[in-house]
N, C-alpha and C positions, 0 to 999 in steps of 0.2 A: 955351356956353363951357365949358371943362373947367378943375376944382380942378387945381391940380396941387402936390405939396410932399404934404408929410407930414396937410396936412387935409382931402388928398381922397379924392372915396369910394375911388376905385381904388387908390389907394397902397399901392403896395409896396416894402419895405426893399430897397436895392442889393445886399445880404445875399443877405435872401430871391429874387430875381430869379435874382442868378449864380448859385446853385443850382437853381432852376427851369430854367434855361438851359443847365444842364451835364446835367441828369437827361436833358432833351431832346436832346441832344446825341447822350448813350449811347446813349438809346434807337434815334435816326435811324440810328448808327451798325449798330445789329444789323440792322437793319432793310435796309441795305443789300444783302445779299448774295442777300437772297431777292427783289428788287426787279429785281434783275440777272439771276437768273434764270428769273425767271415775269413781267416785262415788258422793255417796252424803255428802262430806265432807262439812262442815259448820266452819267458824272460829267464836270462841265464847271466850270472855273476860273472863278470871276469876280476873278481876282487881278489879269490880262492887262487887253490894251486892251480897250476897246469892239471894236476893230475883230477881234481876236484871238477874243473870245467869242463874236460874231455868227459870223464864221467857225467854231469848233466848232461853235455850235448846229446852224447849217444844213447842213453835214456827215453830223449824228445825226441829223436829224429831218426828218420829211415835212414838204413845204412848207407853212407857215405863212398865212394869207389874213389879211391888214389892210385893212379899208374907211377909205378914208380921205375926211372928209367937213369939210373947211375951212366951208362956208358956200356958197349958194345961187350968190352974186355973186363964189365965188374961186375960178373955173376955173384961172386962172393959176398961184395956190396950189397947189391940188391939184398941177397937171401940175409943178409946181417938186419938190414934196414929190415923187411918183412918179417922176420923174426921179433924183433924188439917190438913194433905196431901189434902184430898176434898176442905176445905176452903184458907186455903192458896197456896193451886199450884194447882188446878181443877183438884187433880185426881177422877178417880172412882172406888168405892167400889166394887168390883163384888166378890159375895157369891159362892165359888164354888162348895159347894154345891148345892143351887139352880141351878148353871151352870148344874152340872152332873144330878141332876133330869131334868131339860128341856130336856138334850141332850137320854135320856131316856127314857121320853115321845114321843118325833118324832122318837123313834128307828133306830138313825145315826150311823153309824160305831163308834163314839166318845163313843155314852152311852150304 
């Protein structure tokens, strides 16, 4: 369990924090411009909807891989949850099983 309040170990004054928060601030701030140009750094709102942000991200960035792993006994699950990611943010489904059998069949280093 954690102290929390002025008698614990970590405490820090609201003082002190908003300053530690603003130093960090600046500094991300400078930080910025060279991020931009020696990676693929993107700025993206999380002001907007869910729905508005997921759309930026996936815009800016290479597709993402989510495993998703409800439980041995929740196929259903799964395919509900993988259903809803496909329709509402265009991800794809990929069976990795099927994957490992393909990779198997062409006898790749992978299968």
């Amino acid at each position: 369990m954690h102290d929390l309040g002025e008698d614990g170990k970590g405490y820090v004054s609201s003082t002190i924090l908003s300053q530690k928060i603003r130093v960090y601030n600046d500094k991300a701030k400078a930080l910025i411009p060279f991020l931009k140009e020696n990676t693929n750094f993107a700025e993206i709102s999380t002001e907007e909807s869910l729905e508005k942000t997921m759309e930026d991200v996936n815009s800016k960035f290479e597709p993402t891989v989510i495993h998703i792993r409800p439980g041995a006994s929740s196929n259903d699950l799964r395919k509900e949850i993988t259903e809803k990611l496909n329709d509402e943010h265009g991800f794809i489904n990929l069976d990795i099983n099927a994957l490992i059998r393909d990779e198997n069949e062409r006898k790749t280093a992978i299968g």
